[in-house]
C-alpha positions as CSV (number, residue, x, y, z in Angstrom):
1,X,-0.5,-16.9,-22.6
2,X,-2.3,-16.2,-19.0
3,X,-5.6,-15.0,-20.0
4,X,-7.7,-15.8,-16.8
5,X,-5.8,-14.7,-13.4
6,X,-7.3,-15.3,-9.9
7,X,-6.0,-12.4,-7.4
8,X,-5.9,-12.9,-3.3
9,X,-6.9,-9.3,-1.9
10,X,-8.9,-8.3,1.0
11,X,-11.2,-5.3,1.5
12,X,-10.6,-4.8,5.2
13,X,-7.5,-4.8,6.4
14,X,-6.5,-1.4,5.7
15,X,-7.4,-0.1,2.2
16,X,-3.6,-0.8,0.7
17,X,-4.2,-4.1,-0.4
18,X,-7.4,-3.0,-2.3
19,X,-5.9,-0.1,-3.7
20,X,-2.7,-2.7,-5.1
21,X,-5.7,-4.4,-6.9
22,X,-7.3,-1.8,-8.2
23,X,-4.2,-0.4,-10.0
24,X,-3.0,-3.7,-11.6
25,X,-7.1,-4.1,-12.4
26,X,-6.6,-1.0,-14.7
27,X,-4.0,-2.1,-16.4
28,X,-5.3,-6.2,-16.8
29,X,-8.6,-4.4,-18.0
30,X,-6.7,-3.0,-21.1
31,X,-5.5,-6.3,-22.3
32,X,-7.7,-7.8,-25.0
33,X,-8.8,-11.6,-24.0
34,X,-7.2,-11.3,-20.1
35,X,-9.8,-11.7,-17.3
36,X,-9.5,-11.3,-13.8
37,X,-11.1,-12.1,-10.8
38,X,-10.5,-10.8,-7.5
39,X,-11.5,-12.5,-4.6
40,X,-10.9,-11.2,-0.6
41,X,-9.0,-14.1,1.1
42,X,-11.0,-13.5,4.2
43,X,-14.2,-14.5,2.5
44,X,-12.6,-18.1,1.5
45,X,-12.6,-18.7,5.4
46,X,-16.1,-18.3,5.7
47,X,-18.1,-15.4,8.7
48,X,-15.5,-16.4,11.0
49,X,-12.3,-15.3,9.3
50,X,-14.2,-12.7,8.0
51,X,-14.7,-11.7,11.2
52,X,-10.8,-12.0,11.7
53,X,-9.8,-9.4,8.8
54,X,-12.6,-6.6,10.2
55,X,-10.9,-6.8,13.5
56,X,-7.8,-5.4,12.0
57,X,-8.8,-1.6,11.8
58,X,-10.1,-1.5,15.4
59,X,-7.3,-2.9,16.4
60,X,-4.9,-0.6,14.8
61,X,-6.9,2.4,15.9
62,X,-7.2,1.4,19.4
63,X,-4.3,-0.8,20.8
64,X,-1.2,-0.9,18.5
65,X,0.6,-2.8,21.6
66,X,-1.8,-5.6,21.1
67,X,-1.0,-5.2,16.8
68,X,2.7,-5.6,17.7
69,X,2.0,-8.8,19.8
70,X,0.5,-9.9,17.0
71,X,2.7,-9.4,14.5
72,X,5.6,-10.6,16.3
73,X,3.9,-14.2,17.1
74,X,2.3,-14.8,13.8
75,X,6.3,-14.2,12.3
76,X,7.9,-16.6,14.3
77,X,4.8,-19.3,13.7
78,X,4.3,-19.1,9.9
79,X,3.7,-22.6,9.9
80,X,1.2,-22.6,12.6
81,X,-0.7,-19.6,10.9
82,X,-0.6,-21.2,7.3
83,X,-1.6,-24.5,8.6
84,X,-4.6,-22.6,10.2
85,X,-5.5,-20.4,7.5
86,X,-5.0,-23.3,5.2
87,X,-8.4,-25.7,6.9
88,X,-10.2,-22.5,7.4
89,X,-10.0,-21.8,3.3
90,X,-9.8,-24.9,2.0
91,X,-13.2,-26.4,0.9
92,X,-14.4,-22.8,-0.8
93,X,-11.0,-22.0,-2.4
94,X,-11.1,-25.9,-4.1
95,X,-14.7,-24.6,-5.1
96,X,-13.5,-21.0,-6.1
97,X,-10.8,-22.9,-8.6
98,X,-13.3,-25.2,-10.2
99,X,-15.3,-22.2,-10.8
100,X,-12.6,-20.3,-11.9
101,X,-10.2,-22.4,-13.3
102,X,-7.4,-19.6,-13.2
103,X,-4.4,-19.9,-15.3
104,X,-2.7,-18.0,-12.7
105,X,-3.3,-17.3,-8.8
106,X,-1.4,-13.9,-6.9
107,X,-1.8,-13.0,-4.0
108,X,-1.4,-9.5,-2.5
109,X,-2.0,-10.2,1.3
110,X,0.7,-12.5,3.0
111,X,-2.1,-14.5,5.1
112,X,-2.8,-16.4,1.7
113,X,0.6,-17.3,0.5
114,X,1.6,-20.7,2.4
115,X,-2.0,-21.6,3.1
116,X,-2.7,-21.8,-0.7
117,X,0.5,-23.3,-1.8
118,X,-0.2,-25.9,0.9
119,X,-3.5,-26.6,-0.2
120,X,-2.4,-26.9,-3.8
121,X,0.6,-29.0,-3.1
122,X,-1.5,-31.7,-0.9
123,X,-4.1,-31.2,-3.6
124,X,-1.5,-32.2,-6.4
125,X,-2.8,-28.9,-8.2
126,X,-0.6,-27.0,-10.8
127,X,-1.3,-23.5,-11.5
128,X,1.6,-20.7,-11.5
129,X,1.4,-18.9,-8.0
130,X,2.6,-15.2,-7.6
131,X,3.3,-13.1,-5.0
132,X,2.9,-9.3,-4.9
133,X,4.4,-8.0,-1.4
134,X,2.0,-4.7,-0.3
135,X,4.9,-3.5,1.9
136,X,8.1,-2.0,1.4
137,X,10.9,-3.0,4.1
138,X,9.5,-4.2,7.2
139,X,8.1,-7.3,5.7
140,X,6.6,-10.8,7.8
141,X,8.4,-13.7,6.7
142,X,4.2,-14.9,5.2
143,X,5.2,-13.4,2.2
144,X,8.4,-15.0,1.9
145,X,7.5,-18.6,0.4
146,X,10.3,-20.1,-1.9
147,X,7.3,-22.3,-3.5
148,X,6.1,-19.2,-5.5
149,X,7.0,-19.2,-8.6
150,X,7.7,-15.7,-8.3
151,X,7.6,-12.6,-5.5
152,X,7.1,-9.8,-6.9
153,X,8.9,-7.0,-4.3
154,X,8.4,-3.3,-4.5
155,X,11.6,-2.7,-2.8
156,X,15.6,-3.9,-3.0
157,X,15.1,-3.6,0.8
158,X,12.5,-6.0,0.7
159,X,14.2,-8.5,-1.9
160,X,16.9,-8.3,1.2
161,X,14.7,-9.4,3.5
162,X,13.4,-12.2,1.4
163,X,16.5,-14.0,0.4
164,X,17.4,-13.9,4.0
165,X,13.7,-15.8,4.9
166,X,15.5,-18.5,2.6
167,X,13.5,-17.1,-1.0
168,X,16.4,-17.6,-3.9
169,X,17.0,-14.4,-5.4
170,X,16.2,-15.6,-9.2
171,X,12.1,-16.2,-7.5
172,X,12.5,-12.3,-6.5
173,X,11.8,-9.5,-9.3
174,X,11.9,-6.0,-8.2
175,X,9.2,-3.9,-10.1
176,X,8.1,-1.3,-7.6
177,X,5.1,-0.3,-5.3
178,X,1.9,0.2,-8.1
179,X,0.2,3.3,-7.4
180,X,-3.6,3.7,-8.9
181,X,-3.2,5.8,-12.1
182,X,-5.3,8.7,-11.0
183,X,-2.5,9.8,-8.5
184,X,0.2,9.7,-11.5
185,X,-2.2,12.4,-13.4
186,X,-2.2,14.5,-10.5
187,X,1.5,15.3,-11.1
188,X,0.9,17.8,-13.7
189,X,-1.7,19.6,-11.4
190,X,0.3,19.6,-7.7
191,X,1.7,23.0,-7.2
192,X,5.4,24.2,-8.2
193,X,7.3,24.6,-6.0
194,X,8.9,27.7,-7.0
195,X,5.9,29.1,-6.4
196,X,5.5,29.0,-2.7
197,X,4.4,32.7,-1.0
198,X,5.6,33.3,2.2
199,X,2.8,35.7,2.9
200,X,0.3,32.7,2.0
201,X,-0.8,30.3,4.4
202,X,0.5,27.2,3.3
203,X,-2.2,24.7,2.7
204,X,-1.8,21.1,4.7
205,X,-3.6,17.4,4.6
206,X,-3.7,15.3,7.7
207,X,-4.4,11.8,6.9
208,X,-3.3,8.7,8.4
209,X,-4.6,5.8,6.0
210,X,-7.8,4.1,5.9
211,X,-8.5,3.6,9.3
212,X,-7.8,7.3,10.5
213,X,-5.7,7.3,13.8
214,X,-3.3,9.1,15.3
215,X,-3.2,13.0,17.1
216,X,-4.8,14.8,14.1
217,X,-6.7,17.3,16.4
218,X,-3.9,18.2,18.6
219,X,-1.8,18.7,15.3
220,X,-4.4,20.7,13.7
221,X,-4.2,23.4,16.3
222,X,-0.8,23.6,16.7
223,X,-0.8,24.4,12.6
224,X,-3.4,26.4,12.6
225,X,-2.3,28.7,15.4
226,X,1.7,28.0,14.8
227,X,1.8,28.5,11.4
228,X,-1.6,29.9,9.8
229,X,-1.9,26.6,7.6
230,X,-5.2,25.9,6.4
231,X,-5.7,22.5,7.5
232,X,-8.1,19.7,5.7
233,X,-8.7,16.5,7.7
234,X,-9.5,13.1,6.3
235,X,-10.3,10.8,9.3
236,X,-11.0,7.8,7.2
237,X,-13.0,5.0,8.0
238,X,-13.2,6.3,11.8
239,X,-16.1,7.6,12.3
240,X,-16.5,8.9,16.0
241,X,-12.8,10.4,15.4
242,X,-14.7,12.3,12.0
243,X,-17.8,13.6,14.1
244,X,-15.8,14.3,16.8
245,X,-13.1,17.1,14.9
246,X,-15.8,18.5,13.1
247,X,-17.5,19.4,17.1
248,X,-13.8,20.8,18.0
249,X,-11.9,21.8,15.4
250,X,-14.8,23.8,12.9
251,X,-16.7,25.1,15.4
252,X,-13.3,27.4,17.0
253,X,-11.2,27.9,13.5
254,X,-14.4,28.0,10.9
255,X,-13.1,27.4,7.7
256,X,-9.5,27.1,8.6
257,X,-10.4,23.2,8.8
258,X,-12.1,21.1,6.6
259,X,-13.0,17.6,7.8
260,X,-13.7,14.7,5.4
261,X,-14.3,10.8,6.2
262,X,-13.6,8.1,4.1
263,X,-13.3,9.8,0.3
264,X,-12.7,8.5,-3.1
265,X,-11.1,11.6,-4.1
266,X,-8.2,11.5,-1.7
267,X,-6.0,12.2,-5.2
268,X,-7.0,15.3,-5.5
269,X,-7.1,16.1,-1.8
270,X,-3.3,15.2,-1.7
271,X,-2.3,17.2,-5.1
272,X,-4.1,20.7,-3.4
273,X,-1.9,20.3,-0.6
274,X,1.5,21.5,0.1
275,X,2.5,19.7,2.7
276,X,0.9,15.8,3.7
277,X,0.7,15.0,7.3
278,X,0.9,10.9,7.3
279,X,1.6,7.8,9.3
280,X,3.8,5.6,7.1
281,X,1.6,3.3,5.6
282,X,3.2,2.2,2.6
283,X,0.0,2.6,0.1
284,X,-0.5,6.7,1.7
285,X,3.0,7.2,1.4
286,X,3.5,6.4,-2.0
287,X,0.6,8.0,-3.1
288,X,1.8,10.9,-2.0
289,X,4.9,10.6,-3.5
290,X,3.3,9.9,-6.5
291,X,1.1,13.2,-6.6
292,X,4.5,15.0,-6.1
293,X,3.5,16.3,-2.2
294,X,5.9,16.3,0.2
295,X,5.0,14.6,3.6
296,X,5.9,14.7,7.3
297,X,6.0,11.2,8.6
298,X,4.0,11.4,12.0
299,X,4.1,7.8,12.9
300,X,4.4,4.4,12.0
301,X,2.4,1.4,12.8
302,X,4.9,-1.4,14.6
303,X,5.2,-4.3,12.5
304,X,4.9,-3.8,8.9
305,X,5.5,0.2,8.8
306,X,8.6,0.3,11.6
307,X,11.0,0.8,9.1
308,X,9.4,3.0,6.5
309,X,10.4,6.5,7.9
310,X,13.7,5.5,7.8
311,X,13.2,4.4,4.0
312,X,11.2,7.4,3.1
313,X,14.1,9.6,4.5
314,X,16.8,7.5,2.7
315,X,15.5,8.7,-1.0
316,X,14.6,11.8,0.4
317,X,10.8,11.1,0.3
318,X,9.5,12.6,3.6
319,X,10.5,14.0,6.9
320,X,9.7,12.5,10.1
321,X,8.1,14.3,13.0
322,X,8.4,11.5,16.0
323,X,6.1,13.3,18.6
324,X,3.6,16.8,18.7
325,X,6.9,18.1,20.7
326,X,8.7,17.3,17.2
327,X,6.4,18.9,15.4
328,X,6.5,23.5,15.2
329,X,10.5,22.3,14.9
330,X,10.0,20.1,12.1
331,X,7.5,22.6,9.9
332,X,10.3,25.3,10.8
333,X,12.7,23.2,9.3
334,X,10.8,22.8,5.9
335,X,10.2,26.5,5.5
336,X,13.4,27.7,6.6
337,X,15.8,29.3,3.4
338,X,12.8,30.3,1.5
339,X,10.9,26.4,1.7
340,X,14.7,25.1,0.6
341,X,13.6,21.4,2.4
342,X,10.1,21.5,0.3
343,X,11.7,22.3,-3.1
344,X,14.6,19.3,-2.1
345,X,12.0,16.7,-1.3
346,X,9.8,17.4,-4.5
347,X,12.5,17.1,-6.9
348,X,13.4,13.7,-5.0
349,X,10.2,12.3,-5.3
350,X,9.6,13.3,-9.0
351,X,13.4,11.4,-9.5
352,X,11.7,8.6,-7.4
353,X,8.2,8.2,-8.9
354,X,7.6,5.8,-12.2
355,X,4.2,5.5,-13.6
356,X,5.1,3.0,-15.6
357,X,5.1,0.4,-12.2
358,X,1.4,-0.8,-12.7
359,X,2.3,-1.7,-16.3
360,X,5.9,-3.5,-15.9
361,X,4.0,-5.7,-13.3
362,X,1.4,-6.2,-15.6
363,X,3.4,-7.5,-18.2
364,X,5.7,-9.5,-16.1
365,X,2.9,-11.5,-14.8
366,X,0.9,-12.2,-18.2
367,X,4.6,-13.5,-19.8
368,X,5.2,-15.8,-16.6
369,X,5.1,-19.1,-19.0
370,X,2.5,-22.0,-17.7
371,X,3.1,-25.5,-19.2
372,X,-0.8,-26.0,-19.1
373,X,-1.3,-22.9,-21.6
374,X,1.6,-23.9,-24.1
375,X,4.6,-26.3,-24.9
376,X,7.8,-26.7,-23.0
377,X,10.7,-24.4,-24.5
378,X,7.7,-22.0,-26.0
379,X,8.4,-18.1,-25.7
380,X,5.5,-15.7,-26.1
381,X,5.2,-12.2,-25.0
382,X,2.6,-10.4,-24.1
383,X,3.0,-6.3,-23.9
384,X,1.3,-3.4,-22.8
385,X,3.2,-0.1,-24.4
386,X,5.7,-1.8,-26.3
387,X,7.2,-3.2,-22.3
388,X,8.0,-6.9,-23.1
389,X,9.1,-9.2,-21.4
390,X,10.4,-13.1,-22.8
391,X,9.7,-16.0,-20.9
């Protein structure tokens, strides 16, 4: 049985990848005997890479042409950037295993796929190696290594996308994006939505992930005077953006606007409001979803989140508002025929939500079978909820 698992997160590079680790910790912390420890991949390479993963949010706030250059020339050098990654890691992630001695390694961050496998193959080290890809359609060929034992893909889109990076399909399970659990609960709380007024101001959430970019003032007052919404804010980690709403926005529409920064209670934020206002990072989105709010997709990172409008609108998830000249159309769409597009997208997100997601990957990874804990040919399950799975 895996009983002590080492998981490759990071802190800083948007908040999705901690928020992954935090909902499979939750579910790891049930099981009697299992220990985990999380590490941040960054960290491994010492102040300098570091430095590297911190540079990701100013980046994406301020200059998302220089993110797509990126992107673009770190997926056609995979090699290049595991080779790199690999001798900037290497001496403290030998040290971390010797400390650790994990029974199991996944990863959740696709900078620390190839460069551990490399260092474990030169290394002649055997430890089971999963990945858990943190996107859901637009994925960078970093997370598709066929020497995993496993990928673990929330998506059928993104299974796709690995078998044609050269993964075979029998490496590739398809369990779902894990949401943290408090977002599940707020299900029972978000409002019906039979029970919309149309003499009520509706009340909205602009939000645009951790690092907090995007038009969210402009937006705000077209709402506010537009529509009447009552608008609340969450700027995130961006703290001049924060400061600088609260001296524009409050000070004209009072308490109309409510601005918030980074917040740890972004569930129940999202579950007050009727309508979500989000760039399609995959994490926001699907916590969304899994509060049962319906969202208006305002933009999408290039890269990783290109094609996650189009998959949010596929099941019915969202609707997309591609520009502010998009956007007194778009609400009008939504409240046309008595809130007809609200009600549609609620029911398709409470068809499309399953709380269960944390657990199945949970379980899945505690029966992956490892010929240093048992006996060729052995089968052992491990369960939490009566979910098994034989190995």
């Amino acid at each position: 049985m895996i009983k002590n698992i080492l998981i490759i997160s990071s802190n800083y590079t948007g908040h999705g990848h901690k928020s992954i680790t935090e909902s499979l910790s939750e579910k790891f912390d049930i099981v009697p005997d299992v220990k985990i420890n999380v590490v941040d991949g960054f960290s491994l390479g010492g102040s300098s890479l570091l430095k590297v993963g911190k540079m990701y949010g100013p980046i994406t706030r301020n200059s998302e042409h220089l993110w797509k250059i990126i992107w673009d020339i770190t997926s056609v050098k995979v090699p290049f950037v595991n080779h790199l990654i690999e001798m900037k890691i290497r001496t403290k992630f030998l040290a971390l295993l010797d400390e650790v001695k994990p029974d199991l390694i996944l990863t959740v961050h696709p900078n620390f796929n190839g460069s551990i496998l490399n260092i474990l193959e030169k290394s002649d080290i055997h430890i089971p190696f999963v990945t858990l890809i943190a996107d859901l359609i637009s994925i960078t060929p970093l997370w598709a290594d066929s020497r995993a034992d496993y990928i673990i893909s929330p998506t059928e889109e993104a299974k796709d996308k690995c078998i044609e990076f050269g993964v075979p399909a029998n490496k590739i399970k398809v369990l779902g994006f894990p949401v943290r659990e408090r977002f599940y609960h707020q299900q029972s709380t978000a409002k019906d939505a039979e029970h919309y007024s149309p003499n009520k101001p509706l009340n909205c959430l602009i939000m645009s992930g951790g690092e907090g970019v995007g038009h969210m003032g402009k937006m705000a007052k077209t709402l506010i005077e537009t529509f009447g919404f009552n608008i609340t804010i969450v700027a995130g980690r961006n703290e001049k953006l924060q400061a600088h709403l609260k001296k524009t926005l409050v000070k004209k529409y009072g308490d109309k606007v409510k601005i918030y920064g980074f917040t740890k209670n972004i569930q129940d934020l999202i579950a007050s409001s009727d309508i979500a206002f989000v760039r399609s990072s995959p994490n926001v989105m699907m916590e969304a979803v899994s509060c049962n709010t319906p969202i208006v997709i305002t933009g999408a990172l290039p890269g990783q989140e290109a094609e996650n409008p189009r998959f949010a609108e596929k099941y019915h998830l969202a609707i997309t508002c591609d520009s502010m000249n998009d956007l007194v159309p778009t609400i009008n769409e939504l409240l046309d025929n008595n809130v007809a597009m609200l009600k549609e997208i609620k029911k398709s997100q409470q068809a499309f939500v399953d709380p269960q997601i944390p657990e199945n990957i949970v379980n899945f990874i505690l029966n992956i079978p490892s010929e240093s804990l048992q006996p060729a040919g052995v089968t052992h399950e491990v369960s939490l909820n009566n979910i098994n799975y034989e190995s």
